[in-house]
C-alpha positions in Angstrom: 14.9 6.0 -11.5 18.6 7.5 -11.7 20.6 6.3 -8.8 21.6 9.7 -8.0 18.2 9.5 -5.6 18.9 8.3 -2.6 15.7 6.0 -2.3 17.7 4.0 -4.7 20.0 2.7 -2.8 17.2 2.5 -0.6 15.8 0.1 -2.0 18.6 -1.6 -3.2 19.4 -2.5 0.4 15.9 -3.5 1.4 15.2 -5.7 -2.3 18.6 -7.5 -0.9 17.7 -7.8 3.3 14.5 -8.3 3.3 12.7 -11.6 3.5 9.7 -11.0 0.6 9.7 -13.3 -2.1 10.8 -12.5 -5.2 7.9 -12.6 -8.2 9.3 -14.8 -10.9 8.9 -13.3 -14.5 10.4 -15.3 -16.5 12.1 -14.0 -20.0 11.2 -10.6 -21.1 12.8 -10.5 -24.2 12.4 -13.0 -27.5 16.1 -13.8 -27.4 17.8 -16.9 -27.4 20.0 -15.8 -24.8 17.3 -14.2 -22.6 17.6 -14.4 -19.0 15.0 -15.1 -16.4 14.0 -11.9 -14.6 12.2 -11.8 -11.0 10.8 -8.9 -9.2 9.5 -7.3 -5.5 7.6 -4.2 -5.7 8.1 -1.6 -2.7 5.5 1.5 -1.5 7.3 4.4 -0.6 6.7 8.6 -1.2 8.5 11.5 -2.8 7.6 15.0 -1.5 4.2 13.8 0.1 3.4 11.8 -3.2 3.1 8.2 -3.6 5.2 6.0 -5.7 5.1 2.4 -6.3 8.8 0.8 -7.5 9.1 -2.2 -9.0 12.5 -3.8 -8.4 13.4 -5.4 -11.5 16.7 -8.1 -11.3 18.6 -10.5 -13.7 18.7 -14.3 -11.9 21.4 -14.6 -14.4 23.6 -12.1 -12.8 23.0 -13.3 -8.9 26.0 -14.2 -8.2 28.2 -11.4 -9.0 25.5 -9.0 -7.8 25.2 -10.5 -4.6 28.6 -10.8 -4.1 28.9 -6.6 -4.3 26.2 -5.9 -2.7 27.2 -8.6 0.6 30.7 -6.9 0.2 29.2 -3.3 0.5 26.7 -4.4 3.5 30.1 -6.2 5.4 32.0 -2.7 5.0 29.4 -1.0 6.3 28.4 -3.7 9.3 32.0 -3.0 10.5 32.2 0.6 9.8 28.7 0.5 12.5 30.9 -1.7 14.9 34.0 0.3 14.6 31.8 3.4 15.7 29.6 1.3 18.5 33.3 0.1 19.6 34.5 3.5 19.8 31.3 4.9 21.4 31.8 2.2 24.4 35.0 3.0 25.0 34.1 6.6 26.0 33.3 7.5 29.4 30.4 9.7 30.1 29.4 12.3 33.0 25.9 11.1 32.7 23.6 9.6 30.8 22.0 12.7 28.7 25.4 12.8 27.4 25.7 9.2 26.0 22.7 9.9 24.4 23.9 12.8 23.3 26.9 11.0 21.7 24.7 8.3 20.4 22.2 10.3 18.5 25.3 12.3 17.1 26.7 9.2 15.3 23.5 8.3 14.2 22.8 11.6 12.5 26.4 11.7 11.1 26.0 7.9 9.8 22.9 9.3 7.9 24.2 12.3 6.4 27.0 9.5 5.5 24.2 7.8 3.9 23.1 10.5 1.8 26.7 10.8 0.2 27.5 6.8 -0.2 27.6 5.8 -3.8 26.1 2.8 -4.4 26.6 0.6 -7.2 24.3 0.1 -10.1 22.5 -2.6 -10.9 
């Protein structure tokens, strides 16, 4: 799937957070200098249809994949604090209005979501 969908990166975060196994496939290619490949599979639907993705990684390239990927979840774990941090700071007239301001920064975080480039992998 081209990672201009969204559900990409989707599942890109959830293949990297969640706590399913992955399905070892061993060496998918005759080479000599094949790597071992492992997979998770994920259920999920586009415009009311139902799609099964299969998640398909390199062991090989764990390291350097994790590392981005842990370095793009810690910039966005403290962009979330920066904004919780900023939200607690504020004083409110009453309580509609905090949850006013808190469904606000949700909604702009997802819209943020929708325009965050993720990397490819």
């Amino acid at each position: 799937m081209p990672a201009r969908f969204k559900l990409v990166g989707a599942l890109t975060r959830t293949t990297w957070t969640d706590e399913k196994p992955w399905t070892q496939m061993g060496k998918l290619s005759l080479g000599g200098e094949a790597g071992p490949y492992e997979t998770k599979s994920y259920f999920s639907e586009i415009n009311d249809i139902p799609y099964r993705f299969v998640v398909v990684h390199l062991s090989a390239l764990d390291g350097r994949k994790r590392k981005a990927l842990d370095k793009m979840m810690e910039a966005e774990r403290a962009e979330i604090e920066k904004a919780a941090c900023d939200l607690r700071r504020r004083d409110f007239v009453c309580e509609p209005d905090a949850r006013r301001a808190i469904t606000s920064s949700q909604a702009c975080r997802r819209q943020q979501d929708c325009i965050h480039s993720h990397p490819r992998f």
